[in-house]
Biopython code that builds the backbone (N, CA, C, O; Angstrom):
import numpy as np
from Bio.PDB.StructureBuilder import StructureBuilder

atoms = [
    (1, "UNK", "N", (-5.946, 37.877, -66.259)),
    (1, "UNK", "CA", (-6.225, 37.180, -65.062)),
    (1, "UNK", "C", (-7.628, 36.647, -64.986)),
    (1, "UNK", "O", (-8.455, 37.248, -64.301)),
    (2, "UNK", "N", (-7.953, 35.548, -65.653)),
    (2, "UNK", "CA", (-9.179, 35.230, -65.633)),
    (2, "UNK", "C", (-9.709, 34.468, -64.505)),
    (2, "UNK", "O", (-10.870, 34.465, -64.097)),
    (3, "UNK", "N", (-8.569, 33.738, -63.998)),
    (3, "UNK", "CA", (-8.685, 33.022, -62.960)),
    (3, "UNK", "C", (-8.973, 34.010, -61.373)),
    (3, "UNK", "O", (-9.882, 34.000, -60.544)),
    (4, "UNK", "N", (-7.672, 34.806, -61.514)),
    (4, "UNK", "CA", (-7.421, 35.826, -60.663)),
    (4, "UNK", "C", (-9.187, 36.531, -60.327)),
    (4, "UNK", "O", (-9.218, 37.079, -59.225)),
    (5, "UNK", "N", (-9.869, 36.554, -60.707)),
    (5, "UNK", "CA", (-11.302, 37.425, -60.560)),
    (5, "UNK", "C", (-10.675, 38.761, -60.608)),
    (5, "UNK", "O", (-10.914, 39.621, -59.760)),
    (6, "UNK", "N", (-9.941, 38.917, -61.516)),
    (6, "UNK", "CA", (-9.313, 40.667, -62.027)),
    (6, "UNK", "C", (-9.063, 41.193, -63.487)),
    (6, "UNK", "O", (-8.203, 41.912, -63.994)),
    (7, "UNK", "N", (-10.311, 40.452, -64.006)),
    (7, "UNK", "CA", (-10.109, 40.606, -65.747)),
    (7, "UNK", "C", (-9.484, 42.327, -65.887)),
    (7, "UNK", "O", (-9.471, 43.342, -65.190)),
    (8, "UNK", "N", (-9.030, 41.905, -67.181)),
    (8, "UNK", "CA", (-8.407, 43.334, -67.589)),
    (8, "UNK", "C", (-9.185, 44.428, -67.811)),
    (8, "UNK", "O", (-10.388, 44.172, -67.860)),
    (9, "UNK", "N", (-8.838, 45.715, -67.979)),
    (9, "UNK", "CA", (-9.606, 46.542, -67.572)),
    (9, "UNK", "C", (-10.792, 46.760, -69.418)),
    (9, "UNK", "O", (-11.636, 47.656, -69.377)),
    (10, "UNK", "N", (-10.737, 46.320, -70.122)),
    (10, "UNK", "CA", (-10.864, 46.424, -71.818)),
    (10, "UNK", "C", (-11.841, 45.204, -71.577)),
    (10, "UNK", "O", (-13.041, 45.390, -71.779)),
    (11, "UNK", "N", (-11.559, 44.426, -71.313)),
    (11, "UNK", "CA", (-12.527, 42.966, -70.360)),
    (11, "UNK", "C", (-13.924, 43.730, -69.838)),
    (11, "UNK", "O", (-14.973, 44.071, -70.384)),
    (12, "UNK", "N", (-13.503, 43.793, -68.810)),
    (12, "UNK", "CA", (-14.283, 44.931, -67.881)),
    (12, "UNK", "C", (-15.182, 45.554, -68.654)),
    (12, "UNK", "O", (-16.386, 45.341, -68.518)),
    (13, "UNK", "N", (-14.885, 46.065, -69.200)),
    (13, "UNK", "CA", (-15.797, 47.353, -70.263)),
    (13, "UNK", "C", (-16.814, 46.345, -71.120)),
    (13, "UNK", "O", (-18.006, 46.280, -70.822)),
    (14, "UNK", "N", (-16.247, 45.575, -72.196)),
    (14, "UNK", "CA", (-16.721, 44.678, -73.000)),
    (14, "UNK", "C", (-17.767, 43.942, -72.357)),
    (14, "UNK", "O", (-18.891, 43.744, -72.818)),
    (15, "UNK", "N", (-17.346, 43.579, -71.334)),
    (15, "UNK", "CA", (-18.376, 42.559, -70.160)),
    (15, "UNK", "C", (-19.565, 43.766, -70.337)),
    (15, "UNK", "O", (-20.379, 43.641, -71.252)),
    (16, "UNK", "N", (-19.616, 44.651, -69.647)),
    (16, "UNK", "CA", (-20.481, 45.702, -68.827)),
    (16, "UNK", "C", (-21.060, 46.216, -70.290)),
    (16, "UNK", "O", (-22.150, 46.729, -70.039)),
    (17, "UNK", "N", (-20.837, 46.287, -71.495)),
    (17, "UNK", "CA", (-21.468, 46.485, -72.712)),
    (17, "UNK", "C", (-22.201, 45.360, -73.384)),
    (17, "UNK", "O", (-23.281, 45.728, -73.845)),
    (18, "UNK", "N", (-21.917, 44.092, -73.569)),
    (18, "UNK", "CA", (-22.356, 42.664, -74.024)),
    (18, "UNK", "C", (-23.451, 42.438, -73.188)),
    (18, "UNK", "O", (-24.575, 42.133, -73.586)),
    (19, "UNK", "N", (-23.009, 42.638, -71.659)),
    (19, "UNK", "CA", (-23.845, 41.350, -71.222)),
    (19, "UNK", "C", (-24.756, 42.499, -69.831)),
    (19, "UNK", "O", (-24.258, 43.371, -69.118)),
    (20, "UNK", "N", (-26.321, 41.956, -69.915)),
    (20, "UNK", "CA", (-27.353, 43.085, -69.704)),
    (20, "UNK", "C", (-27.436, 42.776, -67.894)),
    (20, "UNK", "O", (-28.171, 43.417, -67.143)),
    (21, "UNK", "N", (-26.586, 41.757, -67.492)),
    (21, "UNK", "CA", (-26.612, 41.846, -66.004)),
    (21, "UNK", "C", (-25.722, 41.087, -65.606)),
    (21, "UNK", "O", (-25.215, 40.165, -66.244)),
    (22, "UNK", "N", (-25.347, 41.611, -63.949)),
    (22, "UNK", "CA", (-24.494, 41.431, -63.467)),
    (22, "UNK", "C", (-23.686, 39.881, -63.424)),
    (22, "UNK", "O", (-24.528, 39.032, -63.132)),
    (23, "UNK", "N", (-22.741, 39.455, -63.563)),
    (23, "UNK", "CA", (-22.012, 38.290, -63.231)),
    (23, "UNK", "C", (-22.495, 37.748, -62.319)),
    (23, "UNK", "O", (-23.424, 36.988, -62.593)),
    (24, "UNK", "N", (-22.141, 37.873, -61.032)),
    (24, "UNK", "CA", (-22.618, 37.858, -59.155)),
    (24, "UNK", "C", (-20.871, 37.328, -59.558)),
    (24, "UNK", "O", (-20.107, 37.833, -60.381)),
    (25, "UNK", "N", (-20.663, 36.261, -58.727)),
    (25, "UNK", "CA", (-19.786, 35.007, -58.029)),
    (25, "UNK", "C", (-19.718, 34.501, -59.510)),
    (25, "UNK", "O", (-20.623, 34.110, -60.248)),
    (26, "UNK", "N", (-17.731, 34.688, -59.820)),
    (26, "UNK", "CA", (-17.757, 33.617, -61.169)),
    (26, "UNK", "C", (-16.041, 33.248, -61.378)),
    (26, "UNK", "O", (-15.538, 32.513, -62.227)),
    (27, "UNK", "N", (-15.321, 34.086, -60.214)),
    (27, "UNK", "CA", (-14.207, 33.580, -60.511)),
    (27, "UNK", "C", (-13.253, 34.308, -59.162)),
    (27, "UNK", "O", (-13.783, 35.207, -58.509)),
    (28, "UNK", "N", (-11.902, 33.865, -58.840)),
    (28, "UNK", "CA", (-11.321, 34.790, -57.510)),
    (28, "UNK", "C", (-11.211, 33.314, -56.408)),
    (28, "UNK", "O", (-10.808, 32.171, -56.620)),
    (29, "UNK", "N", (-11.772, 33.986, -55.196)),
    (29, "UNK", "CA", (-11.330, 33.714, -54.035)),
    (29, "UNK", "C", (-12.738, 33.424, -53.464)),
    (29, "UNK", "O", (-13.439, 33.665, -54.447)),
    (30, "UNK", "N", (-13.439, 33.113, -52.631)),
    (30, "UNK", "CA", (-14.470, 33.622, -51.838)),
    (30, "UNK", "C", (-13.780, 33.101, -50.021)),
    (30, "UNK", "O", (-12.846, 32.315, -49.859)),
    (31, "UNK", "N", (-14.318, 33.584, -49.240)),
    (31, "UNK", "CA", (-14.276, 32.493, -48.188)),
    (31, "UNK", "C", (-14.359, 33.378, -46.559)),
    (31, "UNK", "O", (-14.700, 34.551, -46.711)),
    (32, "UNK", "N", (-14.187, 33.109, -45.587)),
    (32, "UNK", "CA", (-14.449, 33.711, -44.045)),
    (32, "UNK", "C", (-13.235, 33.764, -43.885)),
    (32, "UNK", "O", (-12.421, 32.975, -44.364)),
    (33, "UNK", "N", (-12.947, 34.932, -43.026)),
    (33, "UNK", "CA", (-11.788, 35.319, -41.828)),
    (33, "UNK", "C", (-12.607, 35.462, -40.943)),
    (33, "UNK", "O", (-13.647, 36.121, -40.966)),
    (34, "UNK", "N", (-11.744, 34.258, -39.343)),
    (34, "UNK", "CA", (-12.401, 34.043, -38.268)),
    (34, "UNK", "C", (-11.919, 35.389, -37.761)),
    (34, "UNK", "O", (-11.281, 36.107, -38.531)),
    (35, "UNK", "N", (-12.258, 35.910, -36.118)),
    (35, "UNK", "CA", (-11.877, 36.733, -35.160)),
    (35, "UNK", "C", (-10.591, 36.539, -34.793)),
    (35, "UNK", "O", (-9.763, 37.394, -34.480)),
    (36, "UNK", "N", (-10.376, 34.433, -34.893)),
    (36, "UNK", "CA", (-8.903, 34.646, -34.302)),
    (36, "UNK", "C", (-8.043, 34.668, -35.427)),
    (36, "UNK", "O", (-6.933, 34.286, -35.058)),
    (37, "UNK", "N", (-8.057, 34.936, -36.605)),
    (37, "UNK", "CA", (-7.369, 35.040, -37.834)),
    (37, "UNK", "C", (-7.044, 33.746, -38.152)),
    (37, "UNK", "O", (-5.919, 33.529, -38.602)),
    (38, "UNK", "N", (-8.079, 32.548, -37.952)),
    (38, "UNK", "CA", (-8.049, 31.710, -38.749)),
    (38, "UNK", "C", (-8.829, 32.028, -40.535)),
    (38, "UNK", "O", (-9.816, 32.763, -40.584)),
    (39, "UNK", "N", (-8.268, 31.404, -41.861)),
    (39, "UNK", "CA", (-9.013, 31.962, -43.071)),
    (39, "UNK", "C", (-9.537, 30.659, -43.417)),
    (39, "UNK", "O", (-8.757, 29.727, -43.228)),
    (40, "UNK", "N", (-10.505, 30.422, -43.810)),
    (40, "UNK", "CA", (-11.613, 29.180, -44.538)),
    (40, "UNK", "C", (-11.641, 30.018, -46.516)),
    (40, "UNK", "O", (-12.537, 30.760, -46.918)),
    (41, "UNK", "N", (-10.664, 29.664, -47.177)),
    (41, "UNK", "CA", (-10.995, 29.754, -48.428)),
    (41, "UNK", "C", (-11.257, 29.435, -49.429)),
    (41, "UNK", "O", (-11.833, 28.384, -49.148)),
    (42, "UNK", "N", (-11.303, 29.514, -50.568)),
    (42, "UNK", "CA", (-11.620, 28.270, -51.654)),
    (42, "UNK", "C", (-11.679, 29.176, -52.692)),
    (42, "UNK", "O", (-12.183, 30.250, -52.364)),
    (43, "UNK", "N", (-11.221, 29.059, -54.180)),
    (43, "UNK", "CA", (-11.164, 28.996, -55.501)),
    (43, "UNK", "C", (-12.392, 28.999, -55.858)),
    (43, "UNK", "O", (-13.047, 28.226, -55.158)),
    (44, "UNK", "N", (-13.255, 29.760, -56.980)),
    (44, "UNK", "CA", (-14.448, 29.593, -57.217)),
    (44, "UNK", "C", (-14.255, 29.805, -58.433)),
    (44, "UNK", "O", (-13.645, 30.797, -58.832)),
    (45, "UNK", "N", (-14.922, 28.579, -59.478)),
    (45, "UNK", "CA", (-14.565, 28.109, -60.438)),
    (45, "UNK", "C", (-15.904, 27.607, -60.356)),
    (45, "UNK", "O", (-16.559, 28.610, -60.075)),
    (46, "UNK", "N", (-16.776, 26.531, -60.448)),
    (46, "UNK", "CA", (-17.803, 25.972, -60.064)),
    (46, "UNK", "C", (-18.589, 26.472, -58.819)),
    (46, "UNK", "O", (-18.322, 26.150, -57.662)),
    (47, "UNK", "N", (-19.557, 27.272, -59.192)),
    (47, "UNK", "CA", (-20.869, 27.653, -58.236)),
    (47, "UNK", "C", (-21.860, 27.636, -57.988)),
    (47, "UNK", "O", (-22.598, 27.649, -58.973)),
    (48, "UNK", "N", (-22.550, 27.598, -56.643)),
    (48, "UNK", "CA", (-24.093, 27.338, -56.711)),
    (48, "UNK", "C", (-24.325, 28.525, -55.230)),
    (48, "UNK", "O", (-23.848, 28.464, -54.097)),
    (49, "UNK", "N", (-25.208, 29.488, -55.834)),
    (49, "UNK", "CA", (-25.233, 30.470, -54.964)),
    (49, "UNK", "C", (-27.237, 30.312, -54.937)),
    (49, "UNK", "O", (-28.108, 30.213, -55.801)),
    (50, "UNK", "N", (-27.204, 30.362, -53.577)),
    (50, "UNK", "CA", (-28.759, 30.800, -53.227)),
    (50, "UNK", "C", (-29.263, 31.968, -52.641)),
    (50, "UNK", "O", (-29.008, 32.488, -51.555)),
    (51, "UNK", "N", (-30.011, 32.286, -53.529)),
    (51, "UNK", "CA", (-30.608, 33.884, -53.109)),
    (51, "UNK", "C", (-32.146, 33.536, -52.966)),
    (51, "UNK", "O", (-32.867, 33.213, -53.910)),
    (52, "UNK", "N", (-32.619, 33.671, -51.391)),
    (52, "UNK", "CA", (-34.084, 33.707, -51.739)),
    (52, "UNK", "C", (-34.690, 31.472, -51.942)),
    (52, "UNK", "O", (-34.427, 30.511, -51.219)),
    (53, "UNK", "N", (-35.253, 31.548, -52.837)),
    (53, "UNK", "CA", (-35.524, 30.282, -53.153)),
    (53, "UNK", "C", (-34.701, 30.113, -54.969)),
    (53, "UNK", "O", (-34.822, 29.127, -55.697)),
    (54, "UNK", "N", (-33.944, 31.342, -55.280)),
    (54, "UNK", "CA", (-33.384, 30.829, -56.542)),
    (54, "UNK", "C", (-31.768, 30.398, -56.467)),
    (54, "UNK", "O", (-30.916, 30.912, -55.742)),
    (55, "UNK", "N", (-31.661, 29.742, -57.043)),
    (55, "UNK", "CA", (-30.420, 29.057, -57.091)),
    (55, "UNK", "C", (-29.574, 29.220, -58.198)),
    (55, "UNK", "O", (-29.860, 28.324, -58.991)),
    (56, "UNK", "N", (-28.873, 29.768, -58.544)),
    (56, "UNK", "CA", (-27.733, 30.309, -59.619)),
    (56, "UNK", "C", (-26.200, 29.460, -59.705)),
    (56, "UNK", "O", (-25.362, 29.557, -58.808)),
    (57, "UNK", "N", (-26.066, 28.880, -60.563)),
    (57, "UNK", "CA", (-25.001, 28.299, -60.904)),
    (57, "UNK", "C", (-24.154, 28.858, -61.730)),
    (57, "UNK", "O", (-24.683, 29.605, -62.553)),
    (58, "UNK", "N", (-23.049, 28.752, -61.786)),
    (58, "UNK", "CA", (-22.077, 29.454, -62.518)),
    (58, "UNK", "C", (-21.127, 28.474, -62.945)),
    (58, "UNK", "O", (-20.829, 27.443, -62.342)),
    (59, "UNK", "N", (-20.608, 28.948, -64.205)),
    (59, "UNK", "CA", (-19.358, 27.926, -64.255)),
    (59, "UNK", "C", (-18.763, 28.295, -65.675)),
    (59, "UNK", "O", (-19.648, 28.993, -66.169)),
    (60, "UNK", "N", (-18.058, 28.229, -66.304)),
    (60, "UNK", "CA", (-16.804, 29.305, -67.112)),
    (60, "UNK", "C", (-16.233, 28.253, -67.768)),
    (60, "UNK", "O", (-16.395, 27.049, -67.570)),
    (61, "UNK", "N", (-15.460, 28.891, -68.672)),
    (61, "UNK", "CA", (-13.859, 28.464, -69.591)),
    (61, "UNK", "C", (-12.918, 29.501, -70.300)),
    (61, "UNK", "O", (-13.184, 30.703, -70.269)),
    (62, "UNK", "N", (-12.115, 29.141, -70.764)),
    (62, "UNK", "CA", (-10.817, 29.908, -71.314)),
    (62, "UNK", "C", (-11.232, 29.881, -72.769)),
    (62, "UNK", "O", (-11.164, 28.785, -73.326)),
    (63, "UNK", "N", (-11.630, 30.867, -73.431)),
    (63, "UNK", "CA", (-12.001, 31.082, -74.780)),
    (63, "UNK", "C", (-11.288, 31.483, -75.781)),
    (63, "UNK", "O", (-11.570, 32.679, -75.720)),
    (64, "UNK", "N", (-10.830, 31.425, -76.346)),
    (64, "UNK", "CA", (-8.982, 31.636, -77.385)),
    (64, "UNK", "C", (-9.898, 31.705, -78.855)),
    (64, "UNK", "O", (-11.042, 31.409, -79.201)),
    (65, "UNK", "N", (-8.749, 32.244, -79.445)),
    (65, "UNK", "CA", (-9.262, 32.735, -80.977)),
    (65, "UNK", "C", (-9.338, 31.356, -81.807)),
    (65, "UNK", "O", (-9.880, 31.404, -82.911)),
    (66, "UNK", "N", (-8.779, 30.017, -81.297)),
    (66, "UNK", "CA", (-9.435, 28.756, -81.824)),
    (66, "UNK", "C", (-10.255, 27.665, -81.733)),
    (66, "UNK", "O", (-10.374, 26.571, -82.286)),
    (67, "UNK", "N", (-11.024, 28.584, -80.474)),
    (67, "UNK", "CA", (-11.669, 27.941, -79.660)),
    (67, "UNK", "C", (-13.263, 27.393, -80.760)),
    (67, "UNK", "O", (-13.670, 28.157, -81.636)),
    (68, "UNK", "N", (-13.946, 26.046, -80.499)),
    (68, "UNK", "CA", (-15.042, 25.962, -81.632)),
    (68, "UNK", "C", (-16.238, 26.259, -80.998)),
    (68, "UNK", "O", (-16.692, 25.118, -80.908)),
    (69, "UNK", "N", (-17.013, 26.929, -80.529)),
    (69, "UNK", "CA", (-18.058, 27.492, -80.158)),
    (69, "UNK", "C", (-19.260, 26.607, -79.371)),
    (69, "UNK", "O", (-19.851, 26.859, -78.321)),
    (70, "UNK", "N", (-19.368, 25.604, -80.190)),
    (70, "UNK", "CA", (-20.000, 24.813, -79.760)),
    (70, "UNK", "C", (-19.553, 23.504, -78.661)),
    (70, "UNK", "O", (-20.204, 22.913, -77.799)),
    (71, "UNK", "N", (-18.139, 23.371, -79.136)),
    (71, "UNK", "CA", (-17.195, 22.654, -78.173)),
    (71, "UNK", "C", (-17.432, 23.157, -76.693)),
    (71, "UNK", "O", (-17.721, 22.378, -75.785)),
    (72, "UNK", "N", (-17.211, 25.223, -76.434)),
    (72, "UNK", "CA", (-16.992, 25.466, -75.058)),
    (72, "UNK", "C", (-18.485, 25.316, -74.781)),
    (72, "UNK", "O", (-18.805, 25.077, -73.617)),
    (73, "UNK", "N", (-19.605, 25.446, -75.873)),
    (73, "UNK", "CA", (-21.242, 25.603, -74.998)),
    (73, "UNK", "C", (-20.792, 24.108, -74.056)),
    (73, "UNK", "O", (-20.342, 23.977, -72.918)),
    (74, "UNK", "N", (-21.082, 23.309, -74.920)),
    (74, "UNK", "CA", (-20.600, 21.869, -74.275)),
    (74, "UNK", "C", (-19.395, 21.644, -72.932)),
    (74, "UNK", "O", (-19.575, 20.726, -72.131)),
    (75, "UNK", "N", (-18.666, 22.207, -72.854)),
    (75, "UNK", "CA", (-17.843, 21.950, -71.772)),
    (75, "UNK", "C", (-18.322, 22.701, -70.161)),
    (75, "UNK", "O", (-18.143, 22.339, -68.998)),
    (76, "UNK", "N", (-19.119, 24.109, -70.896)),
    (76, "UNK", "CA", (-19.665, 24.807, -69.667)),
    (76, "UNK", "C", (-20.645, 24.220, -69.480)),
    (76, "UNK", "O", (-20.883, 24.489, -68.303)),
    (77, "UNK", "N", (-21.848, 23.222, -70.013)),
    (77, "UNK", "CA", (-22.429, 22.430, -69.456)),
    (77, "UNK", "C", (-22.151, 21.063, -68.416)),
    (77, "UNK", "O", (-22.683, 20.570, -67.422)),
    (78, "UNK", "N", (-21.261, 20.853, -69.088)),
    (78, "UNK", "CA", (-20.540, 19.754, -68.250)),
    (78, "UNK", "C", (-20.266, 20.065, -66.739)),
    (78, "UNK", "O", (-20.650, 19.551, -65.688)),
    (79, "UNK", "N", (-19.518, 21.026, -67.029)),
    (79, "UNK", "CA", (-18.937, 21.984, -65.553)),
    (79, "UNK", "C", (-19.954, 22.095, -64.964)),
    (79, "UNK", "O", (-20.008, 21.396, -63.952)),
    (80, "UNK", "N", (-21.243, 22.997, -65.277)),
    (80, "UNK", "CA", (-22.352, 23.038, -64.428)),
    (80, "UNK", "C", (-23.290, 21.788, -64.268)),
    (80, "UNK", "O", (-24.231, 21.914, -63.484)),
    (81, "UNK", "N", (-23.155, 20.771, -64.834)),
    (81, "UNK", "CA", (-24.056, 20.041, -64.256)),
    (81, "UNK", "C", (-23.510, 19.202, -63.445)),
    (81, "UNK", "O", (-24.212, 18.317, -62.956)),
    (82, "UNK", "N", (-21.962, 19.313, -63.087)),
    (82, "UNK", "CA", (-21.329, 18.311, -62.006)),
    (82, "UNK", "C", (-22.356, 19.451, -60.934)),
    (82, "UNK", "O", (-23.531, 19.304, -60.596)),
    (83, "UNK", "N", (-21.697, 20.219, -60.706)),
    (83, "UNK", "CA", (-22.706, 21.785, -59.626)),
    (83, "UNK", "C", (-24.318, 21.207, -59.291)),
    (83, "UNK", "O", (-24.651, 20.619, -58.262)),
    (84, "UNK", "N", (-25.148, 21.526, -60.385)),
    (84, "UNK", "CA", (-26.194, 20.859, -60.250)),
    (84, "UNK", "C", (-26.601, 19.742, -59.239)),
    (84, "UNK", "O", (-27.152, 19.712, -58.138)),
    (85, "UNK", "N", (-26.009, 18.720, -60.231)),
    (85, "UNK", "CA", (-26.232, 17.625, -59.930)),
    (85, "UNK", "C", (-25.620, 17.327, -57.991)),
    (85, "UNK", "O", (-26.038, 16.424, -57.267)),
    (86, "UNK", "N", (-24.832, 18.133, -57.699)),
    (86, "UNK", "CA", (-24.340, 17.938, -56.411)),
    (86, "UNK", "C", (-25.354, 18.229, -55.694)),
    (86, "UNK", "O", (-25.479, 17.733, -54.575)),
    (87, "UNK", "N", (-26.564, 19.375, -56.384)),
    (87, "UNK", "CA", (-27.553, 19.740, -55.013)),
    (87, "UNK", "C", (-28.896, 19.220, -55.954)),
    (87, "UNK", "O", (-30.028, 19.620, -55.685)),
    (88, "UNK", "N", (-28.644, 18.344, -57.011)),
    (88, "UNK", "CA", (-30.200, 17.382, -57.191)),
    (88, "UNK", "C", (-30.984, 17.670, -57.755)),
    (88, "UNK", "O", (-32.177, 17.395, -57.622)),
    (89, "UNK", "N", (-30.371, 18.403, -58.646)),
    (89, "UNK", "CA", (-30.860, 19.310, -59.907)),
    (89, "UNK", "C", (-30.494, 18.721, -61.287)),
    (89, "UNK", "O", (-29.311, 18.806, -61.617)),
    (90, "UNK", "N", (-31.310, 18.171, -62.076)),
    (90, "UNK", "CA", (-31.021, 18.120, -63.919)),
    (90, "UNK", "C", (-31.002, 19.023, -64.320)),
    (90, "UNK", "O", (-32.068, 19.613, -64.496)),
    (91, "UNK", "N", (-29.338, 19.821, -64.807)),
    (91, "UNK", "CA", (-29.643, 20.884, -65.491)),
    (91, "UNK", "C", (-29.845, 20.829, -66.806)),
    (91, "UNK", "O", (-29.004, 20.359, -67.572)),
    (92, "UNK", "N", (-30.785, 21.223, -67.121)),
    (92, "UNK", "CA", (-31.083, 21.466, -68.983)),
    (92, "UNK", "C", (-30.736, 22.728, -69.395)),
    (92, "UNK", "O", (-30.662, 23.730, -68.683)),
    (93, "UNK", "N", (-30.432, 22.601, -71.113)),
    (93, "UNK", "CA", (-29.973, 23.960, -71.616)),
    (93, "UNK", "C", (-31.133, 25.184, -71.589)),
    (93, "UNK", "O", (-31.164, 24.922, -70.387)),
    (94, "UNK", "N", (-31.855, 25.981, -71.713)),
    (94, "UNK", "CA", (-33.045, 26.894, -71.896)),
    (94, "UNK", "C", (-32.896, 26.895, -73.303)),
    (94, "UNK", "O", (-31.808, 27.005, -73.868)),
    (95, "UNK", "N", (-34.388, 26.728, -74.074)),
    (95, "UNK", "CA", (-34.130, 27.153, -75.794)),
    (95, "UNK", "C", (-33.693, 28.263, -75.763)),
    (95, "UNK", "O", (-33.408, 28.844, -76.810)),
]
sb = StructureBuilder()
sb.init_structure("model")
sb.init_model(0)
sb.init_chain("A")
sb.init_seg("    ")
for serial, (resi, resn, name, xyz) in enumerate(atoms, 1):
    if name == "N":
        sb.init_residue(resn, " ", resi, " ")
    sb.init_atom(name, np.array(xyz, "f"), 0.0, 1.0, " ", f" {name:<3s}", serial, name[0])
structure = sb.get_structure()
């Protein structure tokens, strides 16, 4: 369930061993439940979260055992710089 924001539990682990900090916001649901049980939701796939004065973008793909490495760097750039670019930002890669 990659989409689902409920990776498998072997996922889970691998994540929390590889990678030295937290995700935040990168995949699921996000959204408000009013008082009168109206719901405001949305799919989060493409993100731009502000904490403070920093701004964190997020943005993903489906990685398969034929996937070419350099193909997905390239596509998750793409993804994030539509994000970016929505709040007026050039995103560049970091060396």
């Amino acid at each position: 369930g990659s989409m689902t924001g409920a990776p498998k539990k072997r996922t889970m682990e691998l994540i929390e061993e590889l990678e030295s900090r937290s995700r935040g916001v990168y995949s699921g649901a996000v959204g408000l439940i009013g008082l009168d049980g109206t719901a405001h939701l949305n799919i989060v796939i493409r993100t731009a979260v502000l904490t403070g004065d920093t701004v964190t973008v997020s943005a993903g793909g489906a990685i398969v055992a034929l996937s070419d490495p350099e193909e997905e760097v390239e596509e998750l750039l793409l993804k994030a710089r539509s994000v970016s670019a929505s709040i007026g930002y050039n995103l560049h890669m970091r060396p």
